[in-house]
MARVEX-456386 format. One record per atom (N, C-alpha, C): residue number from 1; atom name; x, y, z. Coordinates in nm, 4 decimals. Each point is the difference from the previous one (the first is absolute). Layout:
MISE     k    a       east      north         up
MISE   NUM   CA          X          Y          Z
...
***
This chain:
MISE     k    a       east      north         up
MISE     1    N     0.0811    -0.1187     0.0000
MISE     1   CA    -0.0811     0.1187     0.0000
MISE     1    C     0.0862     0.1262     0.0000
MISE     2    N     0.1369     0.0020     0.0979
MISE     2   CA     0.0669     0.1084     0.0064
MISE     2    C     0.0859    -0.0124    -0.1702
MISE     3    N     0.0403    -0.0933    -0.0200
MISE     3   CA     0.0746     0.0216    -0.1345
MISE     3    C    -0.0396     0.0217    -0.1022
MISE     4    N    -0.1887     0.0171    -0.0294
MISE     4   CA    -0.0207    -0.0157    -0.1293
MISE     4    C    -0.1044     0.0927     0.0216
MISE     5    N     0.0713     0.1377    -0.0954
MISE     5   CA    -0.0955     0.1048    -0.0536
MISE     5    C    -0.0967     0.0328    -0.0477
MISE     6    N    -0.0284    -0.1155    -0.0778
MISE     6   CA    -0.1345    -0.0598    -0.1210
MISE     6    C    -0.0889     0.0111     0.1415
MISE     7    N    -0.0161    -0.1103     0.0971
MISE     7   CA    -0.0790    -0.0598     0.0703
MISE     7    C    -0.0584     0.1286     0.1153
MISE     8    N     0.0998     0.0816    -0.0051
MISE     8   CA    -0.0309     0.1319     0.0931
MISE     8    C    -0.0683     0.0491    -0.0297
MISE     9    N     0.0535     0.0284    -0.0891
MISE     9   CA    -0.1141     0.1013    -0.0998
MISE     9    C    -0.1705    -0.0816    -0.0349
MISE    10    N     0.0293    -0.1297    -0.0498
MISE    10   CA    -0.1677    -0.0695    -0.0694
MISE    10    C    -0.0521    -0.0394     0.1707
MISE    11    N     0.0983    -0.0097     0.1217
MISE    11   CA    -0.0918    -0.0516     0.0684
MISE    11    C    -0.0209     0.0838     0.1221
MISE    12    N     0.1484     0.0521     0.0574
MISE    12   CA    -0.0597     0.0826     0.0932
MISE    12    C    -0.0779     0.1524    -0.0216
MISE    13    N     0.0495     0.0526    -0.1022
MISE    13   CA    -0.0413     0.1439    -0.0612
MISE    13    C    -0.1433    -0.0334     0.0004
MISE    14    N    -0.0776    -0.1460    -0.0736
MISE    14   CA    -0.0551     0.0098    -0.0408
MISE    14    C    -0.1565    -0.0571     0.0887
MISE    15    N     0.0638    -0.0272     0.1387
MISE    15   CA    -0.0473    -0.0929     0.0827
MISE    15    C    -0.0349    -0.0915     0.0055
MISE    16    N     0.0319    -0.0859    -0.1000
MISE    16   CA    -0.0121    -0.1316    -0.0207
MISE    16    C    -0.0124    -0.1132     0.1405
MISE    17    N    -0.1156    -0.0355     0.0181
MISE    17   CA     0.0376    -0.1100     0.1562
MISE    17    C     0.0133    -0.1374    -0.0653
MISE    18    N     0.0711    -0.0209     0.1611
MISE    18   CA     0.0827    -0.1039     0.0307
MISE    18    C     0.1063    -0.0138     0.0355
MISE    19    N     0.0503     0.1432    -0.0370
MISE    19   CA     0.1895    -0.0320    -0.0005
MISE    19    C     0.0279     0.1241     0.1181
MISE    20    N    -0.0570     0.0665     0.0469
MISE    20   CA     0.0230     0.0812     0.1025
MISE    20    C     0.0356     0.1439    -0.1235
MISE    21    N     0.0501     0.0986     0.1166
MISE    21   CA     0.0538     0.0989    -0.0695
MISE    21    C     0.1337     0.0446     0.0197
MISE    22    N     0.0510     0.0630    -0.0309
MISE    22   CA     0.1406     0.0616     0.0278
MISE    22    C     0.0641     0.0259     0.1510
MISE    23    N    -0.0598     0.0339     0.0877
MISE    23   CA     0.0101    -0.0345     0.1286
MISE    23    C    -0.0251    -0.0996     0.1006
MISE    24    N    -0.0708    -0.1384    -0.0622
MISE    24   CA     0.0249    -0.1050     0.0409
MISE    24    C     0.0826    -0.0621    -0.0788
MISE    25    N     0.0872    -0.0089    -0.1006
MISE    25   CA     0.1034    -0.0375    -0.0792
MISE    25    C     0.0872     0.0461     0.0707
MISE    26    N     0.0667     0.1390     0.0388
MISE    26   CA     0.0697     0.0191     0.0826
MISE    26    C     0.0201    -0.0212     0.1631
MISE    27    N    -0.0849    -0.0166     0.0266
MISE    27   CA    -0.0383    -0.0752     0.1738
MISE    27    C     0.0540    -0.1173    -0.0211
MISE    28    N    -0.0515    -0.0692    -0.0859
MISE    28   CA     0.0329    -0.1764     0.0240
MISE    28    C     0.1369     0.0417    -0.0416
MISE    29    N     0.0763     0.0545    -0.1197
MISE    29   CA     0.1659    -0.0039     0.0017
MISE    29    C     0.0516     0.0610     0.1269
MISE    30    N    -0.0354     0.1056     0.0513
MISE    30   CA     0.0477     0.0535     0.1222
MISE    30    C     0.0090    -0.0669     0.1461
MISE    31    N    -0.1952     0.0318     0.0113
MISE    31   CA     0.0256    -0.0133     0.1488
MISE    31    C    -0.0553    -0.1620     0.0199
MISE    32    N    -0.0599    -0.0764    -0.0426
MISE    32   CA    -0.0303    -0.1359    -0.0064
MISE    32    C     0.0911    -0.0948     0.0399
MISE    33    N     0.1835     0.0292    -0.0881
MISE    33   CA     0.0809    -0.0578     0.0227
MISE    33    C     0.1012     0.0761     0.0821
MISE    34    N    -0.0158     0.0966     0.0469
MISE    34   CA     0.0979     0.1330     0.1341
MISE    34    C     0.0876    -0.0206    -0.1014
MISE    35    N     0.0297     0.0038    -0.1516
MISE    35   CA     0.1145     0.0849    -0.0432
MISE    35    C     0.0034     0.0850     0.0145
MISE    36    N    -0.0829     0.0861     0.0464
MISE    36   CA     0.0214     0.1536     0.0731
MISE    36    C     0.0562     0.0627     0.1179
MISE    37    N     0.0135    -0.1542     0.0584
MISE    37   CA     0.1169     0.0365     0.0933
MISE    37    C     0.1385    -0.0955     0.0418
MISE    38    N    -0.0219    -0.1106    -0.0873
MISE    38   CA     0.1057    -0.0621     0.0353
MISE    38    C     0.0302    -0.0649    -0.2212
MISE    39    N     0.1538    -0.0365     0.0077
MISE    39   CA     0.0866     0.0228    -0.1257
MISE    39    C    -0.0762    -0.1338    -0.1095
MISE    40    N    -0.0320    -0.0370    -0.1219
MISE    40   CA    -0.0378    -0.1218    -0.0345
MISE    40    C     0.1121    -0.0595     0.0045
MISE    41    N     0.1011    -0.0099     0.0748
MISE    41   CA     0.1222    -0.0656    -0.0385
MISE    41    C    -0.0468    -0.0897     0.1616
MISE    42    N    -0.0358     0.0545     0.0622
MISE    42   CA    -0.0672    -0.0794     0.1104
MISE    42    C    -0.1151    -0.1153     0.0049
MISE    43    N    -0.0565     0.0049    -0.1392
MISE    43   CA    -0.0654    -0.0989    -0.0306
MISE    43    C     0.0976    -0.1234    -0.1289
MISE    44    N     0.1214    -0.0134    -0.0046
MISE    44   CA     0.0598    -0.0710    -0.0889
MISE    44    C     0.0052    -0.1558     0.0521
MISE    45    N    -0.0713    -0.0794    -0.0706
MISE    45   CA     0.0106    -0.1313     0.0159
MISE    45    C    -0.1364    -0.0313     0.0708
MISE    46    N    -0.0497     0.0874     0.0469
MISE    46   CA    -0.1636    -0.0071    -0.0084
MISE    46    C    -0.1174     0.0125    -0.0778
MISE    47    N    -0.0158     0.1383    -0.0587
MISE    47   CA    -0.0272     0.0903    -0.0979
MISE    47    C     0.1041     0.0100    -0.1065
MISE    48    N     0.1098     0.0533    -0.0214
MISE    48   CA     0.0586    -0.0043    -0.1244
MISE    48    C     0.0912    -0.1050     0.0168
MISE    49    N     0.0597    -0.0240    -0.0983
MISE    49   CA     0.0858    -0.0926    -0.0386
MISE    49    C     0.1383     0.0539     0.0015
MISE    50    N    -0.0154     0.1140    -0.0109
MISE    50   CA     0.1947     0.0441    -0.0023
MISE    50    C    -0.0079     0.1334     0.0303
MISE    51    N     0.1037     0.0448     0.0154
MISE    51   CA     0.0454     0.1371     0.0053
MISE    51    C    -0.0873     0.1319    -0.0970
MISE    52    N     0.0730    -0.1125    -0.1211
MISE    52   CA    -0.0934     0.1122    -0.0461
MISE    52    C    -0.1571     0.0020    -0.0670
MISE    53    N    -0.0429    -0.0551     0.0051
MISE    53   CA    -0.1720     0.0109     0.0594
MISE    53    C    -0.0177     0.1048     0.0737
MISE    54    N     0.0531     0.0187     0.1098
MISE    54   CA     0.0197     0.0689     0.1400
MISE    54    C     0.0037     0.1038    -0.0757
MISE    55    N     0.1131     0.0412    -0.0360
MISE    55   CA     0.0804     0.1092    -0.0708
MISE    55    C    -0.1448     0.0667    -0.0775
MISE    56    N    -0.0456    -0.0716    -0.0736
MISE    56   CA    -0.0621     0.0682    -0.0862
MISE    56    C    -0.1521     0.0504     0.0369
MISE    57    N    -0.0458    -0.0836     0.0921
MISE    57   CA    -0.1297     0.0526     0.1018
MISE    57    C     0.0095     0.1184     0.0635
MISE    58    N     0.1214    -0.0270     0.1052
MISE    58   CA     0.0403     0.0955     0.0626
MISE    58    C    -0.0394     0.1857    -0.0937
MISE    59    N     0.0668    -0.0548    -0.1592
MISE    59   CA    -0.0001     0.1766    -0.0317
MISE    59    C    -0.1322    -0.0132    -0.0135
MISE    60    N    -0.0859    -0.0844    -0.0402
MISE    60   CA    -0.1135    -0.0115    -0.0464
MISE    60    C    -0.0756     0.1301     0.1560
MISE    61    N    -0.0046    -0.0500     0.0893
MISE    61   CA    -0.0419     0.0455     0.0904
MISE    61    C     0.0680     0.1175     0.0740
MISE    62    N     0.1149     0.0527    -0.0374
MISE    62   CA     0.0195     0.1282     0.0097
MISE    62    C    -0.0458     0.0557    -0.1088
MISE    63    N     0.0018    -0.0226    -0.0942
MISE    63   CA    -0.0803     0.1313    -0.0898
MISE    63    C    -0.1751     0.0045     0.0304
MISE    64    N    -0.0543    -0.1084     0.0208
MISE    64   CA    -0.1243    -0.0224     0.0406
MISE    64    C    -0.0619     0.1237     0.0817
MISE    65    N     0.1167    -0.0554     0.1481
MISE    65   CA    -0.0143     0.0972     0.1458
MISE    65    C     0.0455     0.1724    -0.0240
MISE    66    N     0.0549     0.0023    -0.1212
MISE    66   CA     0.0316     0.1574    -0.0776
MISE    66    C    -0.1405     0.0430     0.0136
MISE    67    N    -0.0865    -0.0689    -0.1072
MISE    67   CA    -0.0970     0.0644    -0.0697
MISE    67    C    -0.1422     0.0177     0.1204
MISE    68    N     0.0347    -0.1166     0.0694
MISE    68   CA    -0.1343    -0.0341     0.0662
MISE    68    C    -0.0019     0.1008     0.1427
MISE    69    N     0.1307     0.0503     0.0369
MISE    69   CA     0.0262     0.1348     0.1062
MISE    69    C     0.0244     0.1064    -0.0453
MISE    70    N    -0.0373     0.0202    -0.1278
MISE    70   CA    -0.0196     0.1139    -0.0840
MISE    70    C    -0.1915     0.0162    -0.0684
MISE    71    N    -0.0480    -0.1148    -0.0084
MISE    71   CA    -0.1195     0.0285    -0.0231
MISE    71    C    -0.1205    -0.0361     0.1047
MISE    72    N     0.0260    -0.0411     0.0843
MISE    72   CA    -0.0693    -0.0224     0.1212
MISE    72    C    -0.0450    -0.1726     0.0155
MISE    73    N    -0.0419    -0.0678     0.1275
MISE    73   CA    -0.0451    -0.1239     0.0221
MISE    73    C    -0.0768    -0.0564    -0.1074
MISE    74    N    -0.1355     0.1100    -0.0335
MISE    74   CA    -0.1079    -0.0515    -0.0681
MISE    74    C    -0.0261     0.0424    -0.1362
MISE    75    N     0.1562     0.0367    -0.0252
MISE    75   CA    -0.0370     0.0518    -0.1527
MISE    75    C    -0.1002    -0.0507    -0.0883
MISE    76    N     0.0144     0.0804    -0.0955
MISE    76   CA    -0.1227    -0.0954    -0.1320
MISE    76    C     0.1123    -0.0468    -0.0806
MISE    77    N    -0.0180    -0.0638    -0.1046
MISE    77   CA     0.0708    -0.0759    -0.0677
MISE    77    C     0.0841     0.1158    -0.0940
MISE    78    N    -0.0881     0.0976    -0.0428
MISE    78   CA     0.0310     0.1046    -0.1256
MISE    78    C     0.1250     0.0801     0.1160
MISE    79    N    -0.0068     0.0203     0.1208
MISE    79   CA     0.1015     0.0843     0.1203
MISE    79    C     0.1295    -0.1288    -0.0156
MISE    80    N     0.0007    -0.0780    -0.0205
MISE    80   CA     0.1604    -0.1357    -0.0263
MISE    80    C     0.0280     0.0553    -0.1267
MISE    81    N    -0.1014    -0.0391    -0.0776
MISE    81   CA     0.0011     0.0046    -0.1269
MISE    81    C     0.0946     0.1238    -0.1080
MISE    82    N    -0.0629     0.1109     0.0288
MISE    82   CA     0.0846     0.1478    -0.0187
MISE    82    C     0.0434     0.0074     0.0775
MISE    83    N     0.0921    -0.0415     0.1105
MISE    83   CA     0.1068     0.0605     0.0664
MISE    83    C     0.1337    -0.0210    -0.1027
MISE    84    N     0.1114     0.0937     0.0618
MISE    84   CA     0.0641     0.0055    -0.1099
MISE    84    C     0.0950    -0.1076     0.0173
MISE    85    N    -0.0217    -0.0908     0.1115
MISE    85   CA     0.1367    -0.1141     0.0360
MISE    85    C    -0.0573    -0.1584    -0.0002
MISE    86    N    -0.1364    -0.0003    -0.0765
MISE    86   CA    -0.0581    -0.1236    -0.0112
MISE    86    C     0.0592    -0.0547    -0.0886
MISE    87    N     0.0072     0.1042    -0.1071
MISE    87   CA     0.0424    -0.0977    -0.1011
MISE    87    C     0.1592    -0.1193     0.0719
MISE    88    N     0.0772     0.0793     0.0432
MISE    88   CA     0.1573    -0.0400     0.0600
MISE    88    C    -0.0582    -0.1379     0.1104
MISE    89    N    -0.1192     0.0045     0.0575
MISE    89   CA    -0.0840    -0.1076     0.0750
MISE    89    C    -0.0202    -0.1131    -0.0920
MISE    90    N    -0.0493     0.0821    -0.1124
MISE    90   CA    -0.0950    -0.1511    -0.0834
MISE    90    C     0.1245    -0.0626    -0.0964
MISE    91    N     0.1432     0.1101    -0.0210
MISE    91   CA     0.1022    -0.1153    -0.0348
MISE    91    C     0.0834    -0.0884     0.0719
MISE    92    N    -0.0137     0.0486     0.1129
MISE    92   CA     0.0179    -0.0574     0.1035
MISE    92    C    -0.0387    -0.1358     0.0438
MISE    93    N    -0.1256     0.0316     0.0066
MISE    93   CA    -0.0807    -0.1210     0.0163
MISE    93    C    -0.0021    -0.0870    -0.1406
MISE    94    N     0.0374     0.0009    -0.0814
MISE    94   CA    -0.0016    -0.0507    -0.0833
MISE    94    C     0.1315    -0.0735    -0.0431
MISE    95    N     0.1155    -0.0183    -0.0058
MISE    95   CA     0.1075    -0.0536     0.0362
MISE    95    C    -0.0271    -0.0327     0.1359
MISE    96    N    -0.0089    -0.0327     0.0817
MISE    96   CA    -0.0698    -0.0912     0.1105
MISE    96    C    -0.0929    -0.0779    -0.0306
MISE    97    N    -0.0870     0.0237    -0.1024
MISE    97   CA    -0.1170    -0.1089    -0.0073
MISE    97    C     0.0764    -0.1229    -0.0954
MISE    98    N     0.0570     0.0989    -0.0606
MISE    98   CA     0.0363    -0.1074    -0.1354
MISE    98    C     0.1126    -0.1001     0.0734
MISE    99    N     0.0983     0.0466     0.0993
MISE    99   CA     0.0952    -0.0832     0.0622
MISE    99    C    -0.1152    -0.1229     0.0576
MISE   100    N    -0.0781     0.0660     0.0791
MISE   100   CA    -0.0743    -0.0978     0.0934
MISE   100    C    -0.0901    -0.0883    -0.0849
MISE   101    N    -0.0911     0.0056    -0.1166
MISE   101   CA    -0.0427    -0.0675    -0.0668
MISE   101    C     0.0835    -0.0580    -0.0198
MISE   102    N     0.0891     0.0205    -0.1167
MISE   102   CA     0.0689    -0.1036    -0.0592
MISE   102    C     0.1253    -0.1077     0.1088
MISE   103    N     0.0097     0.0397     0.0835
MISE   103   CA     0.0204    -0.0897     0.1129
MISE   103    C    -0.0674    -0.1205     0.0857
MISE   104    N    -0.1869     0.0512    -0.0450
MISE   104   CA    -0.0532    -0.1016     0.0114
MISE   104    C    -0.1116    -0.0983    -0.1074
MISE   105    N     0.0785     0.0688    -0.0897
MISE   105   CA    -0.0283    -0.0768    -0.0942
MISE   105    C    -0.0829     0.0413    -0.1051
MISE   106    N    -0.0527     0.1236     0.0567
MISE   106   CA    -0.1024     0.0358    -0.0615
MISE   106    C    -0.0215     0.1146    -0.1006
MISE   107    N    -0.0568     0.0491    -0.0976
MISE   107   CA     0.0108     0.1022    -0.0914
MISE   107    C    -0.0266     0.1349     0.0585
MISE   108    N     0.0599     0.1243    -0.0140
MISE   108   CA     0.0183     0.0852     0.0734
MISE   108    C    -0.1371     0.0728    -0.0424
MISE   109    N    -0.0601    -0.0291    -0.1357
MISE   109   CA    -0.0276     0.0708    -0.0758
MISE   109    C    -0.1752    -0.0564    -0.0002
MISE   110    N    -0.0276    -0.1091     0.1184
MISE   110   CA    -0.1330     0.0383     0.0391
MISE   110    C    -0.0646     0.0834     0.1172
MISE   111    N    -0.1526     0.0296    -0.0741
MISE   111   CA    -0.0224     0.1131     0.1025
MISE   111    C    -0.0592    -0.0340     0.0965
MISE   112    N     0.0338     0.0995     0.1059
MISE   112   CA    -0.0250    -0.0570     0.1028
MISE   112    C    -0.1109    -0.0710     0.0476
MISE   113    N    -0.0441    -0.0903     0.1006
MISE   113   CA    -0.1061    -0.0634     0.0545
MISE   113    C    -0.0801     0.0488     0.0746
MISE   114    N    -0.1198    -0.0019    -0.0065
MISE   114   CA    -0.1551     0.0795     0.0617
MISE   114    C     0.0518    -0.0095     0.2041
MISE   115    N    -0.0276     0.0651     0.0414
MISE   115   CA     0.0110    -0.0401     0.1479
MISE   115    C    -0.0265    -0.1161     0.0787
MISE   116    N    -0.1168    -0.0265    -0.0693
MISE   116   CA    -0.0698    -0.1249     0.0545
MISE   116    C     0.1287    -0.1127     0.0083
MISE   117    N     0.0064    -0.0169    -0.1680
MISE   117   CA     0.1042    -0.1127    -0.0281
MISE   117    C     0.0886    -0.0002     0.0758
MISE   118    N     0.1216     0.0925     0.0560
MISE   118   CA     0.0999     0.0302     0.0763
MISE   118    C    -0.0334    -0.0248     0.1232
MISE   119    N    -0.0950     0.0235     0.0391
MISE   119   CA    -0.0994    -0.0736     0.1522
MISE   119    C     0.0371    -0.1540    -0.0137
MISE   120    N    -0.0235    -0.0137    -0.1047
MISE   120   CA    -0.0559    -0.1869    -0.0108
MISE   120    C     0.1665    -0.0672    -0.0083
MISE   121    N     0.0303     0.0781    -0.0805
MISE   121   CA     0.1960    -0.0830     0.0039
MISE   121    C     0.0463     0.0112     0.0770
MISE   122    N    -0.0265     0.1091     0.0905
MISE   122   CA     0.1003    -0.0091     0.1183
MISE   122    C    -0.0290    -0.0527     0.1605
MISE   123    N    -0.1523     0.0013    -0.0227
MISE   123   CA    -0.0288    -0.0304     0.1303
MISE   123    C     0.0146    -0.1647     0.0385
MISE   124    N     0.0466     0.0099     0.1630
MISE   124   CA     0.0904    -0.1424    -0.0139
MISE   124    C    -0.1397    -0.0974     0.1088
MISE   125    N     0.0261    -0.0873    -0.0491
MISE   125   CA    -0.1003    -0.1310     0.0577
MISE   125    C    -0.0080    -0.0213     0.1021
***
């Protein structure tokens, strides 16, 4: 969701449900997993696989925490969106997705999954 511009634009701009909006995209990268206060290099061999995974989340979520203490908690999507350091976020996040997909196997280049679904894969038995 953070790496792909297309999907910002057709889904959060556009309010598309299911997938949340721009400030629950950033909550779950932020504060869901406390990369906001502690390094992803602290999650290696749990969560990422190496260093640099880490490495590359990590900027993911400083440019994130740029935009998101510059446009407030509850921004709207269009307040991420035109800021002038999203874009530096969404390449960000994007060399991170593509490391982490293709690490697990998977094509970087599908879009993302409805909320629900992400409920259903992850929740454990």
């Amino acid at each position: 969701m953070l790496s792909d511009p297309a999907f910002q634009q057709q889904t959060w701009l556009a309010g598309r449900p299911g997938y949340g909006d721009a400030t629950d995209a950033v909550y779950r990268l932020v504060e869901d997993t406390w990369l906001d206060r502690w390094p992803a290099e602290k999650y290696v061999g749990t969560v990422f696989r190496d260093t640099e995974e880490a490495v590359l989340v990590d900027a993911v979520v400083l440019r994130v925490l740029r935009v998101l203490h510059e446009v407030g908690a509850d921004a709207s999507a269009a307040a991420y969106l035109d800021h002038p350091d999203w874009p530096d976020a969404v390449r960000a996040a994007r060399e991170a997705h593509i490391r982490l997909a293709v690490s697990d196997g998977d094509s970087p280049d599908t879009e993302p999954h409805a909320l629900e679904l992400v409920r259903k894969l992850t929740r454990i038995n």
